[in-house]
C-alpha positions in Angstrom: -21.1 -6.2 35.9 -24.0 -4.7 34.0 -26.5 -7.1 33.0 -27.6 -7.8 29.4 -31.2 -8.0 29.7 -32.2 -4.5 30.7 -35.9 -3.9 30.6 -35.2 -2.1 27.7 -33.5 -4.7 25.4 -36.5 -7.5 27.3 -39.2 -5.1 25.9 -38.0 -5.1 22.6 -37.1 -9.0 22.2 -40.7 -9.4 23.7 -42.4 -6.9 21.2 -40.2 -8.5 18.0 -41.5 -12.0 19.0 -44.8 -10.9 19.3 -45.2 -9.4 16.3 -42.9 -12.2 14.4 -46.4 -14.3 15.4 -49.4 -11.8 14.7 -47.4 -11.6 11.1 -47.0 -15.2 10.6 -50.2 -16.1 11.5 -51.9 -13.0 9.1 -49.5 -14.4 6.1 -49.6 -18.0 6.4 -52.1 -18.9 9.2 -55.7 -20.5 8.0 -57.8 -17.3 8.6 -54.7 -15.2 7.8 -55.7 -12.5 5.0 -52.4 -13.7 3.1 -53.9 -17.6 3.1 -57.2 -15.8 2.4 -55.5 -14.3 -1.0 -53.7 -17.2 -1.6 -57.1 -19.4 -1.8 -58.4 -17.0 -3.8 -55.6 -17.1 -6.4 -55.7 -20.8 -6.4 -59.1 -20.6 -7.3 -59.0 -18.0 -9.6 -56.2 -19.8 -11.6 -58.1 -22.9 -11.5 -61.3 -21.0 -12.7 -58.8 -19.8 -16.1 -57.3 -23.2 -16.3 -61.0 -24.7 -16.5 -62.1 -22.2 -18.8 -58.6 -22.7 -21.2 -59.8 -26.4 -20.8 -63.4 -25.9 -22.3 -65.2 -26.7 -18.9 -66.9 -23.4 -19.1 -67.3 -23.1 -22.6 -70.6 -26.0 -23.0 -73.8 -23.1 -24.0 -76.1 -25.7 -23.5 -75.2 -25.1 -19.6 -76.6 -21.6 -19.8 -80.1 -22.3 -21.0 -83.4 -21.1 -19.2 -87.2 -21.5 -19.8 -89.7 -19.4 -18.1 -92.9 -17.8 -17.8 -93.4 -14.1 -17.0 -96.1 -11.5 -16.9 -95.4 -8.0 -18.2 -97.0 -5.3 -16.2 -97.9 -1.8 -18.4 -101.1 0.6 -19.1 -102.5 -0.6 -22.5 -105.3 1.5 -24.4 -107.5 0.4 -27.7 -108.3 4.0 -29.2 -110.7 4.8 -32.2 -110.7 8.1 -33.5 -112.6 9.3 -36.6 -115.0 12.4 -37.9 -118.7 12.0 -37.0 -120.6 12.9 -40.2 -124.6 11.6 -40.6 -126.5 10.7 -43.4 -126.9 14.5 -44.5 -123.5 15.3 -44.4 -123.1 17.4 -41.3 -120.2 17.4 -39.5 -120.3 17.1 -35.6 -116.7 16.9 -35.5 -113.5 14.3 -34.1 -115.2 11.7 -31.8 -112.3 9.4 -30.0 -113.6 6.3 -28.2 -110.7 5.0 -25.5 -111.1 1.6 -23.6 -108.1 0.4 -20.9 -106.9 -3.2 -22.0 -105.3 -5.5 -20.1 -102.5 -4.3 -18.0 -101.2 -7.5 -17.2 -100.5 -10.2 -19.8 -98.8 -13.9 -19.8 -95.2 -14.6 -21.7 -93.0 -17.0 -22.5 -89.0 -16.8 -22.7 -85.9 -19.0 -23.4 -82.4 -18.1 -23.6 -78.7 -18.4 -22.8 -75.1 -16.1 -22.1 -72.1 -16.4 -24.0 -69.0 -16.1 -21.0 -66.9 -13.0 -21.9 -64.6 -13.3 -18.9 -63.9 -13.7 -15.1 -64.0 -11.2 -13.2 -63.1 -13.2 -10.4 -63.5 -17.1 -8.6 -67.3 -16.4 -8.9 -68.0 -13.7 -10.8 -68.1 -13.1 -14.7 -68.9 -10.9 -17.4 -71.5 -12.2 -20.1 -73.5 -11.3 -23.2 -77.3 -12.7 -22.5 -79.6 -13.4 -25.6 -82.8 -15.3 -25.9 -86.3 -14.6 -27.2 -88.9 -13.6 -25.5 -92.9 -13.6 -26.2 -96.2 -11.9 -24.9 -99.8 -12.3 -25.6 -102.2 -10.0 -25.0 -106.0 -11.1 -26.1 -108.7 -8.5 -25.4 -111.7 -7.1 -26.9 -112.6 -3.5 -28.0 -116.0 -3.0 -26.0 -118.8 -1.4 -28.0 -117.5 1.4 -30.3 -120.5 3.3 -32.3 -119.5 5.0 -35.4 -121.1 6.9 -37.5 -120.6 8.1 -41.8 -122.4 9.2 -44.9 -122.0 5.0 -45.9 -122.7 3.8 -42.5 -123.8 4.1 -39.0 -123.9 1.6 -35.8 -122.2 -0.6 -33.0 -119.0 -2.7 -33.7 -117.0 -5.2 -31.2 -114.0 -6.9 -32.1 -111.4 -9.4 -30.7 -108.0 -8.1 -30.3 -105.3 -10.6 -30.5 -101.8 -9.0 -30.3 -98.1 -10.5 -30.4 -95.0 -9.3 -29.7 -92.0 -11.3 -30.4 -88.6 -9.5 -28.8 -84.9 -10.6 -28.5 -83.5 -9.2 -25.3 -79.7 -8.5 -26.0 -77.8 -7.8 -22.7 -74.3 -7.2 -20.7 -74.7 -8.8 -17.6 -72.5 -9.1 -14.5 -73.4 -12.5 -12.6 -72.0 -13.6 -9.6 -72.4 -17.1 -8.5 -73.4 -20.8 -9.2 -74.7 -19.2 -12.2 -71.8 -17.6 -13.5 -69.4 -20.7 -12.7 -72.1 -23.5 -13.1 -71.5 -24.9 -9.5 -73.9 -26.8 -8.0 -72.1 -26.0 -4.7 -72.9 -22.1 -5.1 -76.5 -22.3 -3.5 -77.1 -18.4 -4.4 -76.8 -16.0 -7.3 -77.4 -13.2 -9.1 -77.2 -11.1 -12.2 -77.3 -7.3 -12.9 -77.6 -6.3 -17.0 -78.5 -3.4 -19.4 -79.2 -4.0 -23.0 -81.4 -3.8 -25.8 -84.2 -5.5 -27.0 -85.5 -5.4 -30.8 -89.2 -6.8 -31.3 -91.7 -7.1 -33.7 -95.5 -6.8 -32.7 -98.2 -8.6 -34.8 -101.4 -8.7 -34.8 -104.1 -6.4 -33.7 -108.2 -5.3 -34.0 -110.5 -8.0 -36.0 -109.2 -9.2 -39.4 -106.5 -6.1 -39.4 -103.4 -7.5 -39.0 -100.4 -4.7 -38.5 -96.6 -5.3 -37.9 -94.5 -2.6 -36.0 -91.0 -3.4 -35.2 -89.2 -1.1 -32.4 -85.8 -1.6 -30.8 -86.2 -0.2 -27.2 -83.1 -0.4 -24.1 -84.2 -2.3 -21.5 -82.5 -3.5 -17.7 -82.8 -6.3 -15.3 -82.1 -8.4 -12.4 -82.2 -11.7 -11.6 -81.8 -13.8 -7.8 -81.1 -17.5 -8.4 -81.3 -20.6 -6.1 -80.0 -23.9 -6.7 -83.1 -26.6 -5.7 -82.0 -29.7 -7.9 -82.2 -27.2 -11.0 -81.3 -23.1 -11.3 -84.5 -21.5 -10.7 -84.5 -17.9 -10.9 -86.5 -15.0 -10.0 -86.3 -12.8 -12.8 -87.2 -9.2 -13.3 -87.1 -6.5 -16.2 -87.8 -3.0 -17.2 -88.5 -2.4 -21.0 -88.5 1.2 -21.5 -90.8 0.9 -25.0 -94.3 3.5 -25.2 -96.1 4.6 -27.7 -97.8 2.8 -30.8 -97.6 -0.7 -30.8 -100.6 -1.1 -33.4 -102.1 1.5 -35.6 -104.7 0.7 -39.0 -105.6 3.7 -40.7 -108.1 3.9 -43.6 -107.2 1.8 -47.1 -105.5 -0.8 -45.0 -107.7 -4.5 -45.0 -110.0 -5.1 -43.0 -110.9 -0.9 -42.3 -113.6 -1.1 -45.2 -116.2 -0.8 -42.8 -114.8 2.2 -40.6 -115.6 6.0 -41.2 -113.0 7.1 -44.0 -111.1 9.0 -41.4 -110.9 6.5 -39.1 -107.6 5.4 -36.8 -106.9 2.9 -34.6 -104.6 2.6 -32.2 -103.2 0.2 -29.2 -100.7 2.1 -27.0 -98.6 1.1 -24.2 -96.7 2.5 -21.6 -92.8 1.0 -21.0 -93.7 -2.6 -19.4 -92.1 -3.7 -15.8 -91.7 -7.7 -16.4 -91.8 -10.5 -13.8 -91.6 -14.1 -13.3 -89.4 -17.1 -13.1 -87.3 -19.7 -14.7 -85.2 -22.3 -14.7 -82.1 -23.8 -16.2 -83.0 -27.7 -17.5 -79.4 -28.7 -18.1 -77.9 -27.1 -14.6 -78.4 -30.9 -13.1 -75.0 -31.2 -15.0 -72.9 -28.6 -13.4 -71.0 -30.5 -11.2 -69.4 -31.9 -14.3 -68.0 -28.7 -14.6 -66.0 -27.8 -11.3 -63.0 -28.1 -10.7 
């Protein structure tokens, strides 16, 4: 009598067995990719349920404070036509002195949650305000007209006040408000419109600009959010000019202008997020 288990039929009862296992284990076992996508669609539906809820939806979780200093080449220039007491002409003269490259500001802000992209990810629009201060001086400029002739120095005292508008991706505590998330961070591209005030002596100038600006932030959960926070604001060009019949210009050459230039400014500093001691409130 033939026997039923030829090594044939043994081989392929062993092989079914064996891969019965490796294919339980992968769907169902704890470091099986199918328990792996499970976990991660529990989380994910309890990441929609929190945010259906309102546990996502507090701004006041979002907030950050910070201090940053913006990085860019800054130039005081005043050009006019050299004419003496006789009248004679000895043509443009431009006097150019480098300001400060580096100055200090100040920001606040928060990000409106647009939607998960996943258990810690989401998309978000970021707004806050955002506000530098550059204080300089002109050096010694000599000037020369028909009405006048000598040495000047002034202060310059210059604001600009800007609203940085972005679409950010965040990944992270940050974009779940989870304590338990030690690490994030946050990639965005946006706009920023900003008004500069101030400028040379008692001439005061306003120039508003809207210029497109990215960034990056790295946070770190340390009993608050702090962050690491880094920008690019692609803005050059005029950011102060006073030209002849505006105040304070009574004592220039008649063809006098003066200008503060910069180049686009590379910003960096850090903040952190006062109301993140309340995220736990928030898992789920």
């Amino acid at each position: 009598m033939n026997s039923i288990f030829t090594p044939s039929k043994f081989y392929l009862i062993l092989f079914s067995i064996l891969f019965t296992s490796v294919y339980a284990h992968a769907q169902f076992g704890v470091g099986g990719l199918g328990f792996q996508r499970r976990s991660e669609q529990r989380a994910q539906q309890a990441y929609s349920d929190g945010r259906a809820n309102g546990k996502q939806m507090r701004g006041y979780l979002g907030y950050d404070i910070g201090v940053f200093f913006s990085f860019a080449d800054r130039n005081f220039q005043h050009t006019y036509t050299d004419i003496d007491a006789n009248g004679t002409n000895h043509g443009e003269k431009v006097y150019n002195r480098k300001l400060k490259s580096r100055v200090i500001g100040f920001n606040a802000g928060s990000y409106t949650p647009l939607g998960n992209l996943g258990s810690k990810s989401c998309l978000a629009f970021d707004w806050g305000i955002a506000a530098t201060i550059l204080q300089d001086n002109t050096g010694e400029v000599y000037t020369r007209s028909p009405r006048s002739e000598g040495v000047y120095e002034s202060t310059i005292m210059h604001w600009d006040f800007a609203v940085p508008l972005c679409l950010d991706f965040k990944f992270g505590g940050e974009a779940i408000f989870d304590k338990s998330e030690a690490f994030s961070f946050t990639f965005g591209a946006g706009l920023q419109p900003s008004l500069a005030m101030g400028g040379v002596a008692s001439t005061s100038k306003m120039v508003a600009s809207i210029s497109p600006m990215i960034k990056a932030e790295i946070g770190f959960f340390a009993g608050l959010q702090w962050k690491i926070k880094a920008s690019y604001i692609y803005r050059s060009g005029n950011i102060y000019k006073a030209e002849n019949g505006d105040a304070g210009m009574e004592s220039k050459p008649e063809s006098s202008v003066i200008t503060i230039t910069s180049t686009p400014s590379f910003n960096l500093g850090i903040s952190f997020m006062p109301f993140s001691y309340d995220w736990e409130s928030s898992r789920w």
